[in-house]
N, C-alpha and C positions, 0 to 999 in steps of 0.2 A: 166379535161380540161375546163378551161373559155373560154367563145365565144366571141367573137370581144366587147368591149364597143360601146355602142351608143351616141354619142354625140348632145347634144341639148336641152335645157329648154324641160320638159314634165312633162306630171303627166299621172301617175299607174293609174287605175280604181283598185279598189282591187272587192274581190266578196262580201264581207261583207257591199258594200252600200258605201264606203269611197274611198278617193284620196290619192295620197302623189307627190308633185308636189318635180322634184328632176333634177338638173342642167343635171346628165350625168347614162346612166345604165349599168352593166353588167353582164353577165348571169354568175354563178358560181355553178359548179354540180346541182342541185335541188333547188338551190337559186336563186333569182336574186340582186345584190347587187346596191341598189339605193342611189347615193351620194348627199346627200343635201348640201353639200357645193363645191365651184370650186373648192378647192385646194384637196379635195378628202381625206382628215382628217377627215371629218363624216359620216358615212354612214349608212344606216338600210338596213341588210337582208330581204329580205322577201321570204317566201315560195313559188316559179316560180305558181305554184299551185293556189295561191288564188290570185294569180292577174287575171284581165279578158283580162285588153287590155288597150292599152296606145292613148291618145290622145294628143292633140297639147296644151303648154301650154299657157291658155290665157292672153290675153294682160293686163296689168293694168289699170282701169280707168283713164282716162286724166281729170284733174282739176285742176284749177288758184289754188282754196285755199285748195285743199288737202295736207296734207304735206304728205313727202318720204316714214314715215312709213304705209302710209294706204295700201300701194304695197301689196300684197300677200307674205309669205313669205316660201324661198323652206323648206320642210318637212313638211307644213301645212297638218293638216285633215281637210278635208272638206265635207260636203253633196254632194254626187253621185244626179243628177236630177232628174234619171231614179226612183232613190229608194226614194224619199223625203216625202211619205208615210209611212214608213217600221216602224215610232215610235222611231225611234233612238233616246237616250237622247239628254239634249239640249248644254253639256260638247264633245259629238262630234266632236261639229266645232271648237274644241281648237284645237292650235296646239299643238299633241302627246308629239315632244321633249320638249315643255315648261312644260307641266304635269309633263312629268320625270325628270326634271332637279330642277324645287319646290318641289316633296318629296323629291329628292336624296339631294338637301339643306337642307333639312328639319332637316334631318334622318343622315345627314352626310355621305352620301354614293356617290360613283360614279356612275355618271347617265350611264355609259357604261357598267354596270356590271347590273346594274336595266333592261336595254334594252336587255343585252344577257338572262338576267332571261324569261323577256317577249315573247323572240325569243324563245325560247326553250320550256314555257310553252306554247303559244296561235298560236306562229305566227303570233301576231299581229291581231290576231282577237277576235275582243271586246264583240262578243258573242258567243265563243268557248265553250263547255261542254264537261268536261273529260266524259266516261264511270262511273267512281264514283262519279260523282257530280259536281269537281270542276268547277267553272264559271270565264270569263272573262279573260282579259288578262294577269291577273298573276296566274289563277285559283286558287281562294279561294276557301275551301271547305266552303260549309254555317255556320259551325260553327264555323270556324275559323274566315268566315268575317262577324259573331255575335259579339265574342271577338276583335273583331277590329275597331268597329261602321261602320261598311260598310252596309248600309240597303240595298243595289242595288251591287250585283257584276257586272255586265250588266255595271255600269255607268265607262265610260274607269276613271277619275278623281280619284274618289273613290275606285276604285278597286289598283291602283296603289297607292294611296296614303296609302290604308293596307298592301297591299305585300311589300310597302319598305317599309313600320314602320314594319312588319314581319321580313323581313330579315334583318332588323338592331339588332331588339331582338334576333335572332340566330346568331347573329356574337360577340354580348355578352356574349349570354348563353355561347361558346364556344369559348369567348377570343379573336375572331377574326381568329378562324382559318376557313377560307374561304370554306375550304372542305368541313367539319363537318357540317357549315352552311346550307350550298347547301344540302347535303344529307338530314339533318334535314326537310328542304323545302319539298324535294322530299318524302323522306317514313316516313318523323315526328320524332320528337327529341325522343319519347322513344326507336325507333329501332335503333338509332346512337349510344343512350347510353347503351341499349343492348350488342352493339357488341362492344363497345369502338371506334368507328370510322365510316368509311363508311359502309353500309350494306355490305353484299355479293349478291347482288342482280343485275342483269343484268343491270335493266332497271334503277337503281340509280346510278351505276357506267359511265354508259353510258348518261344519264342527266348531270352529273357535269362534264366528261370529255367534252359533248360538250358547256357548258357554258363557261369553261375557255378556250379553243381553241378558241373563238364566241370572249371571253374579249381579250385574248391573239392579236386577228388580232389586234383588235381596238388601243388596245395601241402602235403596231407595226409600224401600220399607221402614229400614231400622233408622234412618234418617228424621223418616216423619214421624216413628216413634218419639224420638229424642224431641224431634220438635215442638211437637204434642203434648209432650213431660213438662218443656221447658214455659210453656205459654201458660199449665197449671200450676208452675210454682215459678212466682215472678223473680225470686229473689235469685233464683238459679242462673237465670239468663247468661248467656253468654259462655258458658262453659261447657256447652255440647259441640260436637263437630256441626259445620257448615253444609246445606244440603245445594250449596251451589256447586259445589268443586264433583260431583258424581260423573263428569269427564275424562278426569283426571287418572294421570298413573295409578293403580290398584299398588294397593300396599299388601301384596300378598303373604309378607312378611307378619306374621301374627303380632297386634300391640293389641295396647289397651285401651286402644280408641277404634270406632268402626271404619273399614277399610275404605277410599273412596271407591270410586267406578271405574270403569276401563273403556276408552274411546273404541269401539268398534267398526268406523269406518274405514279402515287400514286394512279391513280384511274380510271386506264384503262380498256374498260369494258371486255377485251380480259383476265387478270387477274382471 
């Protein structure tokens, strides 16, 4: 069950020393789902867990010659005050979705599927450490993000700019099949090709089923945007993508249309 949304300009405090300043929120199972745009077409989960507490968001500086864009902008990271000691790199105070949206240009991938990866490995926490090592918010293991030139997995910029240049090399390696990629990520391409496909393993089956569910909403989302656009302007019709096909192969391949969905029952962790 989701809890009532909140309505109103705000930013998260997360516990990791950072913000996310996000038009509207709303609590969903263990998550809370904070939407950085009004029309509710973007949004980042975040783990209910490592947020601390919401404050009011502040006002924009008032200047004759500032122009429009010096405003803050919603989904910004920014420096917590409290922690402005802590050593945080100085790529920090980027904003997150502009990181993931230059490698997923990069790398040709969709910055939606780069975020569900991120959701699923860190939680959005930039100095996360698996029990075996991994770091960061896509958790590289160290030698993975040796072979990557990432000297810093700690650094949010660099750590995401190797895990999508990573996960683009496993969607090659494997043709593009999004599954096999994923799994690859999770228990490493020699056990994928081992088995000839996903492991059998609990905890990989259940990693990529929840990343496509994670991409799955997002594209649902912007589906019903589109749909919603098209119902207010009649004349448009027909020239948005179909919200039937959200089954379908994931076009992880970046275009200029929204990607469909990805079947998830091929890798349920209940199997």
């Amino acid at each position: 069950m989701a809890a009532l949304p909140c309505f109103a300009a705000e930013v998260a405090v997360l516990k990791n020393g950072f913000t996310i300043q996000h038009e509207r929120r709303e609590v969903v199972g263990d998550v809370t789902r904070l939407y950085v745009s009004a029309d509710g077409a973007s949004f980042v989960d975040i783990p209910t867990a490592e947020i601390d507490h919401y404050e009011e968001a502040p006002d924009p500086p008032v200047s004759d010659s500032a122009p429009d864009s010096a405003a803050p902008r919603a989904g910004a990271f920014v420096k917590n005050a409290k922690n402005i000691t802590q050593g945080f790199p100085a790529q920090s105070y980027r904003d997150l979705n502009e990181v993931v949206n230059e490698a997923s240009g990069r790398y040709r991938l969709d910055p939606d599927l780069v975020n569900s990866v991120i959701k699923a490995e860190s939680g959005f926490n930039v100095r996360a450490v698996s029990p075996k090592g991994a770091q960061g918010l896509m958790q590289l293991m160290p030698g993975t993000a040796s072979q990557l030139g990432v000297p810093n997995a700690f650094d949010p910029q660099a750590n995401v700019e190797g895990g999508t240049r990573y996960l683009r090399e496993l969607l090659e390696r494997y043709n593009f099949d999004l599954v096999k990629a994923l799994a690859a990520y999770n228990a490493g391409p020699q056990r994928v090709e081992q088995f000839g496909g996903v492991p059998p393993f609990h905890e990989t089956r259940a990693y990529v089923a929840r990343i496509v569910k994670d991409f799955n909403k997002k594209k649902t989302a912007q589906q019903k945007a589109v749909a919603a656009s098209q119902k207010s302007t009649p004349t448009e019709r027909g020239t948005g993508v179909s919200n039937q096909n959200t089954k379908a192969q994931a076009s992880v391949v970046k275009t200029h249309r929204p990607a469909a969905g990805v079947d998830a029952t091929a890798v349920s962790p209940s199997e």
